[in-house]
C-alpha positions in Angstrom: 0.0 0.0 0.0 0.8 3.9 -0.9 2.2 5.4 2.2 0.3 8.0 3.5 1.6 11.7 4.3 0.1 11.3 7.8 1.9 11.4 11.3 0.0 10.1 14.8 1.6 11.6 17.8 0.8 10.5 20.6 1.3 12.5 24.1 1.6 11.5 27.2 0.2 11.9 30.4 3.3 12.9 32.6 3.9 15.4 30.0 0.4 16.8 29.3 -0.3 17.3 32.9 2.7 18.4 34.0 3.5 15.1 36.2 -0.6 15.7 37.8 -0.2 19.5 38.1 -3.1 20.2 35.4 -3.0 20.9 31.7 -0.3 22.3 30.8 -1.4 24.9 27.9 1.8 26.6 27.8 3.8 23.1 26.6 0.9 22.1 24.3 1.1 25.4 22.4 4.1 24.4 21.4 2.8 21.5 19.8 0.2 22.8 18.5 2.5 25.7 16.5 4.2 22.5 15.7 1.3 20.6 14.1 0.1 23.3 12.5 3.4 24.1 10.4 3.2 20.1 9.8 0.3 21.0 8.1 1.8 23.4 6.0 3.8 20.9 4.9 1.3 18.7 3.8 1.1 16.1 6.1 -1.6 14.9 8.2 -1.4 14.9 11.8 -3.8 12.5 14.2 -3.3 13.3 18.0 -3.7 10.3 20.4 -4.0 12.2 24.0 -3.2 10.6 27.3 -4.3 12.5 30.3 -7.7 12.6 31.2 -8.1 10.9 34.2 -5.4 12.3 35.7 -7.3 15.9 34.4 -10.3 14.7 36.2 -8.9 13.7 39.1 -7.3 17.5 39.4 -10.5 18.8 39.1 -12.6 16.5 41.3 -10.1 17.4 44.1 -8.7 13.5 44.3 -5.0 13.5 45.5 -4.6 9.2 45.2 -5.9 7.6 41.9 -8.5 5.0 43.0 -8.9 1.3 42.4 -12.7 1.2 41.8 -13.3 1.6 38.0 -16.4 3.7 38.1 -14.6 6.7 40.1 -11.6 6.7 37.1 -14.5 6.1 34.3 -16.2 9.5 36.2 -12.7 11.1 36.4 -12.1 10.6 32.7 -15.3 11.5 32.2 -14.5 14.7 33.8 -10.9 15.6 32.4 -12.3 14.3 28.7 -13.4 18.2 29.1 -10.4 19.7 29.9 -8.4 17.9 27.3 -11.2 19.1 24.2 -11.5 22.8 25.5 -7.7 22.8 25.8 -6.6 21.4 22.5 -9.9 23.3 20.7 -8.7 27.1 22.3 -5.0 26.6 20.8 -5.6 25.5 17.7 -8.3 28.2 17.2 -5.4 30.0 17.3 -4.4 28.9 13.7 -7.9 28.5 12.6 -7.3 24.8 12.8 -10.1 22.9 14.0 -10.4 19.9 15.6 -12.2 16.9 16.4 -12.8 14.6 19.6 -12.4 10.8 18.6 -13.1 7.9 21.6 -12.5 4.4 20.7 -12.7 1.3 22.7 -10.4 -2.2 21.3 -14.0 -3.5 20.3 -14.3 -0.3 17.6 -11.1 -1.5 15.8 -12.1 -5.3 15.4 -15.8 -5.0 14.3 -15.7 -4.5 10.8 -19.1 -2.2 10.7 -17.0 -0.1 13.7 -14.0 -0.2 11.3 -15.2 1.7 8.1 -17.0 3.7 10.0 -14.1 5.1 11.8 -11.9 4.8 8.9 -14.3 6.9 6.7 -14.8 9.7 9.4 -11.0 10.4 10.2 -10.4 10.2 6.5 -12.8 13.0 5.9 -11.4 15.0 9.4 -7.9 15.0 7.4 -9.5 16.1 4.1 -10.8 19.1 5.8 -7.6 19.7 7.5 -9.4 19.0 10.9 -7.0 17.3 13.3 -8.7 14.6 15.2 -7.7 13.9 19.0 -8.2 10.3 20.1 -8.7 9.1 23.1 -9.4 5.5 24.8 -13.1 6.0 25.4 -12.3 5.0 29.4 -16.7 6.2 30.3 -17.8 2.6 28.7 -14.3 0.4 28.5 -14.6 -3.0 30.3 -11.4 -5.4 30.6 -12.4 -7.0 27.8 -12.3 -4.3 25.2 -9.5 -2.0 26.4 -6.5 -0.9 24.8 -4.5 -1.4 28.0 -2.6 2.0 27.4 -2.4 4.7 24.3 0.3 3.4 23.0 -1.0 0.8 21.7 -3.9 2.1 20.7 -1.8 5.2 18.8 -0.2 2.2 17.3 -3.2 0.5 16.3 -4.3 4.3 14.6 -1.2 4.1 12.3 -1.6 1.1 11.4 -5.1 1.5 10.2 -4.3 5.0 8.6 -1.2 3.8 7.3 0.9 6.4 8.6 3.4 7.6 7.6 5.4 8.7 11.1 4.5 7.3 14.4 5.5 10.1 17.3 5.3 9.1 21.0 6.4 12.5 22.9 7.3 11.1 26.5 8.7 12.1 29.7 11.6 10.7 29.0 14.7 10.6 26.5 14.3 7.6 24.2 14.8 4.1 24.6 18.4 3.4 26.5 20.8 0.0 26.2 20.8 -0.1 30.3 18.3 1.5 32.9 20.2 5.1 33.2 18.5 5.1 36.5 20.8 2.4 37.8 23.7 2.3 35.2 25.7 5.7 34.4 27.4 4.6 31.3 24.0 3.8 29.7 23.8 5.0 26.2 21.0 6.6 24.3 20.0 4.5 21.0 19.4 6.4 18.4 18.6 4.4 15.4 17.2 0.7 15.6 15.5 -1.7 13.7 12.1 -2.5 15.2 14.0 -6.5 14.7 17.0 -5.8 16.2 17.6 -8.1 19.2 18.8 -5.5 21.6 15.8 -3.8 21.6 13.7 -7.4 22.1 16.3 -7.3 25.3 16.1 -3.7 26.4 12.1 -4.2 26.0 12.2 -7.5 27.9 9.6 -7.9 30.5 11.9 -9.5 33.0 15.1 -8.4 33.6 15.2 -5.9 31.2 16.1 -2.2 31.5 12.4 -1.3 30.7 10.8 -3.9 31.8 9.1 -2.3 34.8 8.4 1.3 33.4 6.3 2.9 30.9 9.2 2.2 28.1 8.0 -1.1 27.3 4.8 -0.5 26.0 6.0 2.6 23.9 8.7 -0.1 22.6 6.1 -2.3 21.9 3.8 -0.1 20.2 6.8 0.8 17.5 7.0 -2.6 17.0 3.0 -3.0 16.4 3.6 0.0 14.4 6.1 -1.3 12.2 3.7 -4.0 10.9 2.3 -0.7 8.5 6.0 -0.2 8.1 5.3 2.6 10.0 8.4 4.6 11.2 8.3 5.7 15.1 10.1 8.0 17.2 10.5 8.1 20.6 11.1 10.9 22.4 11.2 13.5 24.9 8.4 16.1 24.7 9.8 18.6 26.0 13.0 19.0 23.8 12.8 22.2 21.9 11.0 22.0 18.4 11.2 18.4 18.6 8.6 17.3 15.9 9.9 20.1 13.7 13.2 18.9 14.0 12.0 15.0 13.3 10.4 16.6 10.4 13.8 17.7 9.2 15.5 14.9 9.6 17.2 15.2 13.3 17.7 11.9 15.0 15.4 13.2 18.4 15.2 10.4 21.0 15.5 7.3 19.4 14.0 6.4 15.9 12.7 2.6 15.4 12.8 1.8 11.5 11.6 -0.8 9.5 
């Protein structure tokens, strides 16, 4: 199949909350401005947003994230809002609109679900409307969740064929030893989704990212790469960083196919 012009970025919930603080509009801006001159370029850019439980919990007053799944299906309820009015005021900026897009595992695999979907981002994208996806968290059971949005921003490219996969994260990239615990650990900057040190790095046990939120990014370029989609990894806070992907810079660590 044709590859299409189209990047997914995915943010973050560490970074789009500012580690729980609340929404931080100031960092978004930036990539919004980002987006839009991605735009201007003539590629299509999906947002899949983290964040909104973490939102609602800020604005319900909660300081512990509880265990019972109705009080985080309220509290994403609740920060859903935040995230839209947020991402809708700064890209009004640009007169770029956007679109709110909630999808449960169960959307992806029913076929009816499929096109549906499929047809409607493909006509968000012809408008030059960027859509935000979210996990819908209100009516996801076990059964039909995504488990995190890393997968499921995986899942997106794959279906849209992307191009680009972007995960903007609170950390660097993906390392050959926990920096944490090991000094002389080295950034990678260029893998192949195949290569066996990143199966090692990834590794569930005993591996350096086996117990943090690496693995599932690391995964999700690997799901990714089954659309010979190309992902990036990296740190969301680095200055102009999907400008500078854009340009060619190796930011945070790029997995190829």
């Amino acid at each position: 199949m044709k590859k299409n012009k189209c990047w997914v970025v995915k943010i973050g919930s560490a970074l789009l909350t500012n580690n729980g603080e609340g929404i931080d509009k100031q960092l978004i801006s930036q990539w919004v401005e980002q987006i839009v001159s991605l735009q201007a370029h003539n590629i299509d850019v999906v947002l899949v947003s983290s964040g909104s439980i973490v939102e609602g919990m800020k604005r319900l007053g909660w300081k512990e994230k509880p265990s019972d799944i109705h009080k985080l299906q309220a509290a994403a309820a609740v920060g859903q809002m935040g995230l839209v009015q947020a991402y809708e005021s700064l890209f009004a900026k640009y007169n770029v609109q956007t679109a709110q897009v909630l999808l449960t595992r169960d959307n992806l695999i029913n076929s009816k679900h499929f096109e549906n979907i499929s047809a409607t981002l493909a006509n968000l994208l012809d408008f030059g409307i960027v859509p935000v996806i979210n996990e819908n968290d209100t009516v996801a059971t076990e059964e039909i969740k995504f488990g995190d949005n890393d997968t499921l921003a995986a899942l997106v490219a794959n279906f849209l064929n992307a191009e680009r996969l972007v995960i903007l994260t609170d950390q660097h990239g993906v390392f050959d030893a926990d920096p944490r615990k090991n000094a002389n650990a080295n950034l990678i900057d260029k893998i192949h989704f195949n290569d066996e040190k990143l199966e090692r790095v990834a590794g569930k046990t005993g591996g350096a990212l086996g117990s943090g939120g690496m693995y599932s990014k690391v995964m999700a370029a690997k799901q990714a790469a089954e659309s010979d989609t190309i992902s990036n990894i990296a740190w969301g806070r680095e200055k102009e960083v999907l400008t500078r992907i854009y340009q060619g810079e190796y930011i945070g660590t790029l997995i190829h196919c």
